[in-house]
ZADO-1210 file (C-alpha; in nm, 4 decimals, padded with zeros to 6 digits):
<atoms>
<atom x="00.0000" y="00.0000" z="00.0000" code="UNK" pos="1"/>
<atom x="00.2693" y="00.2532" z="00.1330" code="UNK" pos="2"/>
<atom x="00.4946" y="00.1811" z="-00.1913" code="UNK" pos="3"/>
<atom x="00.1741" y="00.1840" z="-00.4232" code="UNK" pos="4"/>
<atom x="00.1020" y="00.5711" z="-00.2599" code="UNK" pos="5"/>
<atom x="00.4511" y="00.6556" z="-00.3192" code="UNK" pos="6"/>
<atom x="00.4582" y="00.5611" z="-00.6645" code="UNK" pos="7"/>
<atom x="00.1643" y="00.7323" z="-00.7303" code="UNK" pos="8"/>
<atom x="00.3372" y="01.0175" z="-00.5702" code="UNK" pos="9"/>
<atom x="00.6402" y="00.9757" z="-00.7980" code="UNK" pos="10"/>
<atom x="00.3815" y="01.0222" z="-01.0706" code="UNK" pos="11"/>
<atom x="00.1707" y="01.3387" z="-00.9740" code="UNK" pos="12"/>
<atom x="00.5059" y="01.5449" z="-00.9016" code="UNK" pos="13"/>
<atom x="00.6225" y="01.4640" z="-01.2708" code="UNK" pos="14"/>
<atom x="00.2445" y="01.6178" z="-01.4445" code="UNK" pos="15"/>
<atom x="00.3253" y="01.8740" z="-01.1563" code="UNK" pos="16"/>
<atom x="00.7137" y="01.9426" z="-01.2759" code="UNK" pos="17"/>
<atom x="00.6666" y="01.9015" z="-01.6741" code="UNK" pos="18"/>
<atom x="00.3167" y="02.0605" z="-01.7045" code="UNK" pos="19"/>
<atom x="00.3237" y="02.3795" z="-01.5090" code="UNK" pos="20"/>
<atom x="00.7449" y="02.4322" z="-01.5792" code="UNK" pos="21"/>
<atom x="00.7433" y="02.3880" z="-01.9772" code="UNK" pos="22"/>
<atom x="00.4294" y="02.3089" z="-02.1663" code="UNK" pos="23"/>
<atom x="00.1078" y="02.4023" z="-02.0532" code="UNK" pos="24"/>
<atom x="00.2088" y="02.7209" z="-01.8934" code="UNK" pos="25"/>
<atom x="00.4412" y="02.8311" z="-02.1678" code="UNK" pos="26"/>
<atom x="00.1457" y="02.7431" z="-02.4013" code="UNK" pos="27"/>
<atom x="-00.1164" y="02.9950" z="-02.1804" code="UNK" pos="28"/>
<atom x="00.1522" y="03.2503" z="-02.0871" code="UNK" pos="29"/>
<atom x="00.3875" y="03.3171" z="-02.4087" code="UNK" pos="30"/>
<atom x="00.0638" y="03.2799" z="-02.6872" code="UNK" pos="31"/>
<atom x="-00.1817" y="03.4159" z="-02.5383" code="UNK" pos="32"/>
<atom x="-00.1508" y="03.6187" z="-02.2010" code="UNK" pos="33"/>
<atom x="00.1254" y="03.8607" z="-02.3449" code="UNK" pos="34"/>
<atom x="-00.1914" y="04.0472" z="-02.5727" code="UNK" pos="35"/>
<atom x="-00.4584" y="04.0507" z="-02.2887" code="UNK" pos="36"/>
<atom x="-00.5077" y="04.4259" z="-02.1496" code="UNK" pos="37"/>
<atom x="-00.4761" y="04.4145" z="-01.7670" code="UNK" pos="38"/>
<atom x="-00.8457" y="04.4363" z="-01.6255" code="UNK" pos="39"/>
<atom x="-00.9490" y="04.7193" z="-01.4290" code="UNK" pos="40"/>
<atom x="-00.9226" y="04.8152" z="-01.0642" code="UNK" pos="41"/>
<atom x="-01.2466" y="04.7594" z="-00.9266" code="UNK" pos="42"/>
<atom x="-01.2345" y="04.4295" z="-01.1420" code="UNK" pos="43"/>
<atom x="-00.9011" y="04.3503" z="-00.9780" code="UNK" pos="44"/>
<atom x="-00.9891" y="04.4520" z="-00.6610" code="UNK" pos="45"/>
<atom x="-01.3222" y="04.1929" z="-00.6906" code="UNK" pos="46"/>
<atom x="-01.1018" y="03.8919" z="-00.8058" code="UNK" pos="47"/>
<atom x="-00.8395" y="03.9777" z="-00.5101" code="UNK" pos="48"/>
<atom x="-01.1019" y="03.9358" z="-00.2286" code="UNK" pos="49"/>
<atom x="-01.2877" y="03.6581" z="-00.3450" code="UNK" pos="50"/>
<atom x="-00.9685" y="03.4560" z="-00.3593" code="UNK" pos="51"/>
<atom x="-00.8262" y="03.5277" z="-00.0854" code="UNK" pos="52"/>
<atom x="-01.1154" y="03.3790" z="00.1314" code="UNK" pos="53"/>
<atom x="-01.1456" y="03.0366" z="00.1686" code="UNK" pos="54"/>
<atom x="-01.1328" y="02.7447" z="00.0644" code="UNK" pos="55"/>
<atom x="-00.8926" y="02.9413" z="-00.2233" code="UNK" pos="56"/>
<atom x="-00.6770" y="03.1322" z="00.0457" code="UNK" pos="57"/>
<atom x="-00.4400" y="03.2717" z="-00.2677" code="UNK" pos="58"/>
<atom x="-00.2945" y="03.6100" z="-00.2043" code="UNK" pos="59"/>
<atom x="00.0327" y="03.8021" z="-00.2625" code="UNK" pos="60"/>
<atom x="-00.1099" y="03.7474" z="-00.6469" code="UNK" pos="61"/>
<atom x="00.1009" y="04.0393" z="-00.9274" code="UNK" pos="62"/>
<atom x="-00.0912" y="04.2721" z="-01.1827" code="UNK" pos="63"/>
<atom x="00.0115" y="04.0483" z="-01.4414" code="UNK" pos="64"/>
<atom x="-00.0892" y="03.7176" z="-01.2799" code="UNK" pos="65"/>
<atom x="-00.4538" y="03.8629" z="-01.1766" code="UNK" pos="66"/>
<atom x="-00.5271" y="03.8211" z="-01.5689" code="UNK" pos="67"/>
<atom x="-00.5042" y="03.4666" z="-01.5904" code="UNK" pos="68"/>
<atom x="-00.7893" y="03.4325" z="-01.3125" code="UNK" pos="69"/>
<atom x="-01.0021" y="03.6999" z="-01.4717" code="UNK" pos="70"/>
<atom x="-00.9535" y="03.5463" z="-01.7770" code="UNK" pos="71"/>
<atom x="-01.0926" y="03.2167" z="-01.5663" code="UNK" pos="72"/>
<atom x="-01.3940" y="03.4213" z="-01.5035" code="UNK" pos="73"/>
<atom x="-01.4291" y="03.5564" z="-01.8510" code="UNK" pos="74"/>
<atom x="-01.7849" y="03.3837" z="-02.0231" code="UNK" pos="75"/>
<atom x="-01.7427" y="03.4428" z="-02.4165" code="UNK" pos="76"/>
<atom x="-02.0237" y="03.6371" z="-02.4481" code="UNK" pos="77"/>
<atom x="-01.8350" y="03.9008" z="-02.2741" code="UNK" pos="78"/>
<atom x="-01.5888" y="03.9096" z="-02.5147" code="UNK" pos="79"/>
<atom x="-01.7917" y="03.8974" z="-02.8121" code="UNK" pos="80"/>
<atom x="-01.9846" y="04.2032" z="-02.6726" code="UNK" pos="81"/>
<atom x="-01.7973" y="04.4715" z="-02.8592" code="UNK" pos="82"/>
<atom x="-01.6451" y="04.6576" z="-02.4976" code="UNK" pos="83"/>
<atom x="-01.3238" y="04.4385" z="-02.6337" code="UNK" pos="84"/>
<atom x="-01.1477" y="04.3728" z="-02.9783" code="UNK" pos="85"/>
<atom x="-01.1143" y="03.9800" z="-02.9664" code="UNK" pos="86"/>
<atom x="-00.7504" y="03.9711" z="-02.9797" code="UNK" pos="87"/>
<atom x="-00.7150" y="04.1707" z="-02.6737" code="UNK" pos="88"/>
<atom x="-00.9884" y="03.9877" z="-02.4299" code="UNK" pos="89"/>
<atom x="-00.9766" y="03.5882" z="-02.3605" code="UNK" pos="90"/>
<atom x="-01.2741" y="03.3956" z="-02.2732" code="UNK" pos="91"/>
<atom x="-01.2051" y="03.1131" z="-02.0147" code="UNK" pos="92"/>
<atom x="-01.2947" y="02.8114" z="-02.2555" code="UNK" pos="93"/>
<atom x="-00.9291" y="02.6738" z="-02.2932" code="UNK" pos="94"/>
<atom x="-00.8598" y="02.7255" z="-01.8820" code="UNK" pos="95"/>
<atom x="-01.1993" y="02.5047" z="-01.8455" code="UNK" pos="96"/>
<atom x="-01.0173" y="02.2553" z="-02.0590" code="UNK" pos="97"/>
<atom x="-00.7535" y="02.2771" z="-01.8515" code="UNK" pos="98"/>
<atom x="-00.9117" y="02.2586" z="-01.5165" code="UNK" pos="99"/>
<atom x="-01.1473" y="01.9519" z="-01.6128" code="UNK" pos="100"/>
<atom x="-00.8558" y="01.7332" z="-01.6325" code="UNK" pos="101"/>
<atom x="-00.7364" y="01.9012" z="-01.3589" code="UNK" pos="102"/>
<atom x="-01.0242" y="01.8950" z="-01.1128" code="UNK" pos="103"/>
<atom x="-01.1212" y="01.5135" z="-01.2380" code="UNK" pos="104"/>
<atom x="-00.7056" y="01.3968" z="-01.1944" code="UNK" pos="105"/>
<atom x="-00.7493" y="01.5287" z="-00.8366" code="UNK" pos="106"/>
<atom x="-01.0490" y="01.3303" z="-00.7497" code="UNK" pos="107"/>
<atom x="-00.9212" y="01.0202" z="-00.9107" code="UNK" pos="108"/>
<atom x="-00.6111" y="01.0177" z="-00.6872" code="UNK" pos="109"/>
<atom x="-00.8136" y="01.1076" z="-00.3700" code="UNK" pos="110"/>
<atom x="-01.0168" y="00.8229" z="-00.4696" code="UNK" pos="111"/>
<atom x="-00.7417" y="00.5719" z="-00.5191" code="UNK" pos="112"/>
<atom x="-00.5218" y="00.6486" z="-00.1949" code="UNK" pos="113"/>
<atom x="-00.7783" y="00.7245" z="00.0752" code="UNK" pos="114"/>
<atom x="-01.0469" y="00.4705" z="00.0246" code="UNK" pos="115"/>
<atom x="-01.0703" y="00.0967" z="-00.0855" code="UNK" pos="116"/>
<atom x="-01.2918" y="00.0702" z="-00.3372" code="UNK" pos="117"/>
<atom x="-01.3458" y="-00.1033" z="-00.6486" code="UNK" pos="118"/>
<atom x="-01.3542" y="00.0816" z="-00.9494" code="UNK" pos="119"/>
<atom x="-01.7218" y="00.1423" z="-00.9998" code="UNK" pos="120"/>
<atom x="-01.7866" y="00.2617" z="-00.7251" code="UNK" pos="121"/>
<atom x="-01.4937" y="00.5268" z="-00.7982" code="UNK" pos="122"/>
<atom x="-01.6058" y="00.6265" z="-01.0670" code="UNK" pos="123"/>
<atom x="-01.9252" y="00.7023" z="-00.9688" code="UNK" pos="124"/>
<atom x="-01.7830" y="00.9419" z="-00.7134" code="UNK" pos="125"/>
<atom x="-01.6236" y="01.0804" z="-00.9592" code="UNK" pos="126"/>
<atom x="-01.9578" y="01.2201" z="-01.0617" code="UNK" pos="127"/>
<atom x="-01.9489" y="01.4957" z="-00.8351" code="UNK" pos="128"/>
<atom x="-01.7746" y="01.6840" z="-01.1248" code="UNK" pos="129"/>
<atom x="-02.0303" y="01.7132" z="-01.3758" code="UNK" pos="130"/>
<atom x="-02.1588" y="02.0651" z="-01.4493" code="UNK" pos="131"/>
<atom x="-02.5111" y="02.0336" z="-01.2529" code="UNK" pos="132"/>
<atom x="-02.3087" y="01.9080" z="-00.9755" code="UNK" pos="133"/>
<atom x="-02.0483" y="02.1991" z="-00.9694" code="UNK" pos="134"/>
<atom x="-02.3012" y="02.4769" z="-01.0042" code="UNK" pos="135"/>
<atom x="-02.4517" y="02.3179" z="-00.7548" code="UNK" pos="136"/>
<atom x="-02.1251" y="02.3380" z="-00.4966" code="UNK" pos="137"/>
<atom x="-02.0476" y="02.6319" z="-00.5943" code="UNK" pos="138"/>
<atom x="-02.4057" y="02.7970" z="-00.4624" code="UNK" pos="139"/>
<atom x="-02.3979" y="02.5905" z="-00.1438" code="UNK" pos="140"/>
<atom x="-02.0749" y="02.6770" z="-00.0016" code="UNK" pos="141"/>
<atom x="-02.1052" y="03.0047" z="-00.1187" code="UNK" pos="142"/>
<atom x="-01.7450" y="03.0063" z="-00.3000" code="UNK" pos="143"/>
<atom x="-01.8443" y="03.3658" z="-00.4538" code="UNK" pos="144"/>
<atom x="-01.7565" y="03.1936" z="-00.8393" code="UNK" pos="145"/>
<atom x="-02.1210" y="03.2742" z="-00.9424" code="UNK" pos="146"/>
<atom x="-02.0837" y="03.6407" z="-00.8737" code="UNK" pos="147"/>
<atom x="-01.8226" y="03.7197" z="-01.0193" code="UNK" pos="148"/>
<atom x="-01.8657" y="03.5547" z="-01.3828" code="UNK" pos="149"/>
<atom x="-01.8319" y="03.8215" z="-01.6223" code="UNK" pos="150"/>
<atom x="-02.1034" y="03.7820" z="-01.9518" code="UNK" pos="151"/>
<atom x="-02.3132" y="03.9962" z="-02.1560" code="UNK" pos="152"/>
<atom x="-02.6715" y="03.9435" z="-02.2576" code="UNK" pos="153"/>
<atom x="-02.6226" y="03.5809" z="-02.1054" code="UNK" pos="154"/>
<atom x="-02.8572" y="03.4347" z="-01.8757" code="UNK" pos="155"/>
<atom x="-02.6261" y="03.2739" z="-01.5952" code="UNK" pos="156"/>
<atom x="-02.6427" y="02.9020" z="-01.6393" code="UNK" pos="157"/>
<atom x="-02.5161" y="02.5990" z="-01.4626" code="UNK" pos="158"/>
<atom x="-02.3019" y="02.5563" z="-01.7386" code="UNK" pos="159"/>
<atom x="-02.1667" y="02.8776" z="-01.7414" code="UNK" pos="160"/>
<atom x="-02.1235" y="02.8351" z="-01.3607" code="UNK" pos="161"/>
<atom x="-01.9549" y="02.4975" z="-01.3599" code="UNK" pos="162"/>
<atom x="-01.7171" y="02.6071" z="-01.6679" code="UNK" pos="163"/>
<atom x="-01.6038" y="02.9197" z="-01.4862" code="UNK" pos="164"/>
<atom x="-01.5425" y="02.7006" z="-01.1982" code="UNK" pos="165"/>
<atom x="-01.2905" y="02.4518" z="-01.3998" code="UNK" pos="166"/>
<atom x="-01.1365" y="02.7059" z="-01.5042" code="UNK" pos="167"/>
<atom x="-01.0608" y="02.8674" z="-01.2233" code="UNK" pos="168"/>
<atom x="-00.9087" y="02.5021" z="-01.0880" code="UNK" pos="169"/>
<atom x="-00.7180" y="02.5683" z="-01.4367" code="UNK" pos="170"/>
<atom x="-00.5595" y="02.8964" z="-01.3484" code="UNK" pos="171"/>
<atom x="-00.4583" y="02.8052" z="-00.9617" code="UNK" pos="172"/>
<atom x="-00.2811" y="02.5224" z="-01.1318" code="UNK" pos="173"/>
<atom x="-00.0702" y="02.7518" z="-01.3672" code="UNK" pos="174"/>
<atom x="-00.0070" y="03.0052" z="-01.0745" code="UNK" pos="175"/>
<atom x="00.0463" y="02.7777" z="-00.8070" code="UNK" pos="176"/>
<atom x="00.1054" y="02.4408" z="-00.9188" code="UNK" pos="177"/>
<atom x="-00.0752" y="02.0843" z="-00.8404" code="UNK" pos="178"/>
<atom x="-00.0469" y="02.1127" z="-00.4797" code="UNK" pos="179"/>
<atom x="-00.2232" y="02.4257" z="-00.3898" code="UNK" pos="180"/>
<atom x="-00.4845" y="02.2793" z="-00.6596" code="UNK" pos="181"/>
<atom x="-00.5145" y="01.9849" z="-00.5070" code="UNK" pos="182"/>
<atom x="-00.5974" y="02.1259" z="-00.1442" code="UNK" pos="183"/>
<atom x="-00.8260" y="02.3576" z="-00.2589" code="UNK" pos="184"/>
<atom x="-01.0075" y="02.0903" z="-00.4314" code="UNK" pos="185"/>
<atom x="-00.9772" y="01.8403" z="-00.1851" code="UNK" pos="186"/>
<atom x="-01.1652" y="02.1375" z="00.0900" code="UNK" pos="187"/>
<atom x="-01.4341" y="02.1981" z="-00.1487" code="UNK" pos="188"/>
<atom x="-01.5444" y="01.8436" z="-00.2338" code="UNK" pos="189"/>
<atom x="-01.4043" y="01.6046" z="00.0668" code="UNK" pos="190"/>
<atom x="-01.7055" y="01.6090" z="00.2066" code="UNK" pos="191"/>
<atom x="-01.9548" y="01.5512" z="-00.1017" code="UNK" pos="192"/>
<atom x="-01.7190" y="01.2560" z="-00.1809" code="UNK" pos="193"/>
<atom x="-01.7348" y="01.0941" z="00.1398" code="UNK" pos="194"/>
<atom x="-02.0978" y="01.1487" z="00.1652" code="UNK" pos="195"/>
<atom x="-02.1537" y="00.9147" z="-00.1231" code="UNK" pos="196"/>
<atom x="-02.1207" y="00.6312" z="00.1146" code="UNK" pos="197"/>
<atom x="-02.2435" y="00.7046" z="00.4677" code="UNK" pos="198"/>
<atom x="-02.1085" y="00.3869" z="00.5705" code="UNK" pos="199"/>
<atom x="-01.7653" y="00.4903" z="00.5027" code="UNK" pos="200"/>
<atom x="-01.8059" y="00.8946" z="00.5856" code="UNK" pos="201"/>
<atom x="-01.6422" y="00.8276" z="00.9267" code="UNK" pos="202"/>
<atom x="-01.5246" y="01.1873" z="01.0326" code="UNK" pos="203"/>
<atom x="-01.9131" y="01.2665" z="00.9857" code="UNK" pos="204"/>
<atom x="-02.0139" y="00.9485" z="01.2004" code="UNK" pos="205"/>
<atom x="-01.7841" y="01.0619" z="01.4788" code="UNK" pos="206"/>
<atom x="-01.9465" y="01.4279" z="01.4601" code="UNK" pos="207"/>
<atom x="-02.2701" y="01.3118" z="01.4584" code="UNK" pos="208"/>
<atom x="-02.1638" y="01.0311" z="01.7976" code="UNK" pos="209"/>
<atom x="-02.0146" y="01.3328" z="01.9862" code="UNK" pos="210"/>
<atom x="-02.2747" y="01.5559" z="01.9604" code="UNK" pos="211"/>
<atom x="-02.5137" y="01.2983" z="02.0633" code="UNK" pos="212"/>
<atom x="-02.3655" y="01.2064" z="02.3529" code="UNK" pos="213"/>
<atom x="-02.1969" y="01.5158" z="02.4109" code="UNK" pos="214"/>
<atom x="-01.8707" y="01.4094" z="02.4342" code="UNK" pos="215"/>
<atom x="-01.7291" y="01.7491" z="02.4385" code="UNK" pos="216"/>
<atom x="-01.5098" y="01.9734" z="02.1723" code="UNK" pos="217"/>
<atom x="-01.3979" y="01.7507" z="01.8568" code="UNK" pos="218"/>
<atom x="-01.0589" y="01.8485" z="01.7662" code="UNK" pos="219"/>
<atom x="-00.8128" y="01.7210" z="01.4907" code="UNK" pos="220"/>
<atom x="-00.4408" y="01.7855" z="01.4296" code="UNK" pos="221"/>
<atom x="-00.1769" y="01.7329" z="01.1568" code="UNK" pos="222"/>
<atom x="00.1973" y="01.7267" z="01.1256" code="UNK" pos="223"/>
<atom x="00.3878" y="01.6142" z="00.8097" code="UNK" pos="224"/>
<atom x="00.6393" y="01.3319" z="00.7822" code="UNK" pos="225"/>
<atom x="00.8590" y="01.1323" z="00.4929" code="UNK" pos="226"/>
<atom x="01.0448" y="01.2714" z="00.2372" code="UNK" pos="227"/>
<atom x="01.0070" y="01.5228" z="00.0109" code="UNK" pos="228"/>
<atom x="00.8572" y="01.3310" z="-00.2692" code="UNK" pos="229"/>
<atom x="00.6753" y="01.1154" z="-00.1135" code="UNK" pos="230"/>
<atom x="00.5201" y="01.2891" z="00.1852" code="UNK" pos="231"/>
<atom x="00.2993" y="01.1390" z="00.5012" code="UNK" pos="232"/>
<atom x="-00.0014" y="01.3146" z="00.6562" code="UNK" pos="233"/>
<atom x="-00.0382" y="01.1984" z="01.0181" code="UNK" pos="234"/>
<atom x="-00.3525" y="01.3099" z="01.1790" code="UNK" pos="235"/>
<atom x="-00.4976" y="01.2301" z="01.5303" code="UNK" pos="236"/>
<atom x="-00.8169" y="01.3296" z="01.6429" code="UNK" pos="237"/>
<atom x="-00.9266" y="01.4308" z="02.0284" code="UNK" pos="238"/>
<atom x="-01.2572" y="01.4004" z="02.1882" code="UNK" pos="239"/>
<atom x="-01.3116" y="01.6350" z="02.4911" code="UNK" pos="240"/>
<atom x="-00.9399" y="01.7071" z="02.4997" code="UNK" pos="241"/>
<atom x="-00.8502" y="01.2813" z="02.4910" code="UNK" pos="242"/>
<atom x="-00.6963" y="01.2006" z="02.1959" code="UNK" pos="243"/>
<atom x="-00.8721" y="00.8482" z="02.0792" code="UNK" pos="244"/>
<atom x="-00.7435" y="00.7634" z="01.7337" code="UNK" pos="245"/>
<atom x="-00.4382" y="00.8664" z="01.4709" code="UNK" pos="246"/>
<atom x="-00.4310" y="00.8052" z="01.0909" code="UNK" pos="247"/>
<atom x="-00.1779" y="00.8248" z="00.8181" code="UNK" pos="248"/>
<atom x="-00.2254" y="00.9092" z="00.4743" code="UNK" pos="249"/>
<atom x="-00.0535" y="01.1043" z="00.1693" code="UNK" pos="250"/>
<atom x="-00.3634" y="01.3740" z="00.1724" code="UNK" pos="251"/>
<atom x="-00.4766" y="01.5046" z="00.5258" code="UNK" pos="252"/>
<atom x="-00.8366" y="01.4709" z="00.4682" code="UNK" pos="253"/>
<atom x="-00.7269" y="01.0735" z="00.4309" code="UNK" pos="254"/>
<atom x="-00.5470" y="01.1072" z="00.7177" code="UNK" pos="255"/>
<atom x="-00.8833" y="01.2707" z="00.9130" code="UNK" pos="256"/>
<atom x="-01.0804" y="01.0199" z="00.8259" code="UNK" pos="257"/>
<atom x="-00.8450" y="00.7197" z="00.8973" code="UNK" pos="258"/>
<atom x="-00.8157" y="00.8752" z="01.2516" code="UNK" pos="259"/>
<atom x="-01.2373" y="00.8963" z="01.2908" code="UNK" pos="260"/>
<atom x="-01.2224" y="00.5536" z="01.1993" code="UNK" pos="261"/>
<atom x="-01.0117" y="00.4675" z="01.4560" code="UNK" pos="262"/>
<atom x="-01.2315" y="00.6593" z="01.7051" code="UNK" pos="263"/>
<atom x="-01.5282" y="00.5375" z="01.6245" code="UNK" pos="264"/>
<atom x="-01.4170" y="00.1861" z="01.6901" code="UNK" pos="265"/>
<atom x="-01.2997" y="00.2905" z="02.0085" code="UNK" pos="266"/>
<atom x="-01.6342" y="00.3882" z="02.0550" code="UNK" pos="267"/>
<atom x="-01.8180" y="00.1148" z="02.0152" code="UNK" pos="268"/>
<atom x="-01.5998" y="-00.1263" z="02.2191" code="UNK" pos="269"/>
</atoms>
């Protein structure tokens, strides 16, 4: 199992290393964010705060890197509205190519290293991607994505909503690589992936046994180990200030719920 998580590892940092360093982002940067006019400053100032809340967290981002996530927010209709000669303003249709991949790549390799299932039943967790579902995320957790889409004469869809969404995943992945993808990602849909199988949603089991018995304050905590390329998330998870169970995993959510597990079977002994 451990050299199985590893490899994958071994595998993500190379899409992480070739992709952002050489072709993908050289693609987006060099041929086409070099003729896009900077947006404005109330624009900027609008994509600035709704990324730096969570679950995005992303400041300390340039004038010239701001582009790529308006771009991300950019419907084509906007473009096509005549404010903007085409050349100059991007829609965000080739970052929602992008950030499909992306976004799906993510879920498949939370899939494979925190729970064993069979494949079926991965892929239909996978689900959780498709458009209705993402517009539908994106409303409920308030992420802000919906209010923000720029368009013209457009009525705002779900598949406006879930395209805009992709391609934001795209454009954190060209700024700040596969890992800061990857937990953003992993704190928007950890929960709606888990879900799919009560059975198995053991961090929400534990909630839902402490606050019926009122057990006291649920707490969890997380320290790194391993090496560099292969790294360990160690979790342990405290009930009323008594710590009663400790996971490891390569993701920290996997870690969380390896811990509630733990917990829970304290529990019921």
């Amino acid at each position: 199992m451990e050299e199985r998580d590893c490899a994958l590892q071994s595998m993500t940092m190379k899409l992480s290393i070739t992709w952002p360093g050489s072709r993908i982002s050289g693609l987006f940067w060099r041929t086409r964010h070099r003729r896009m006019d900077p947006p404005g400053r109330d624009r900027v100032e609008e994509l600035r705060a709704l990324l730096a809340r969570p679950p995005f967290e992303i400041t300390g981002i340039d004038d010239n890197t701001i582009a790529i996530y308006d771009r991300a927010l950019t419907h084509r209709s906007y473009t096509n509205g005549g404010e903007y000669p085409a050349a100059v303003a991007e829609d965000n249709e080739r970052l929602e190519f992008l950030g499909n991949y992306i976004l799906d790549f993510i879920i498949a390799e939370h899939l494979y290293t925190g729970y064993e299932i069979p494949p079926g039943e991965m892929n239909r967790r996978l689900q959780v991607t498709r458009n209705t579902k993402l517009a539908e995320i994106v409303r409920l957790q308030g992420l802000g994505i919906d209010r923000v889409v720029r368009r013209r004469g457009q009525a705002l869809t779900d598949s406006i909503i879930a395209d805009a969404f992709e391609a934001l995943i795209g454009a954190i992945y060209l700024d700040r690589g596969l890992d800061l993808a990857r937990n953003v990602v992993l704190a928007i849909f950890e929960d709606e992936i888990a879900d799919c199988d009560t059975d198995r949603n053991y961090r929400g089991r534990l909630q839902e046994h402490v606050s019926r018995e009122s057990l006291g304050d649920l707490e969890y905590t997380f320290h790194q180990t391993g090496p560099g390329n292969c790294p360990t998330w160690v979790a342990r998870v405290s009930v009323g200030g008594t710590p009663y169970g400790e996971g490891r995993a390569r993701t920290k959510q996997a870690a969380a719920m390896t811990a509630a597990k733990e917990a829970l079977s304290r529990f019921e002994e």
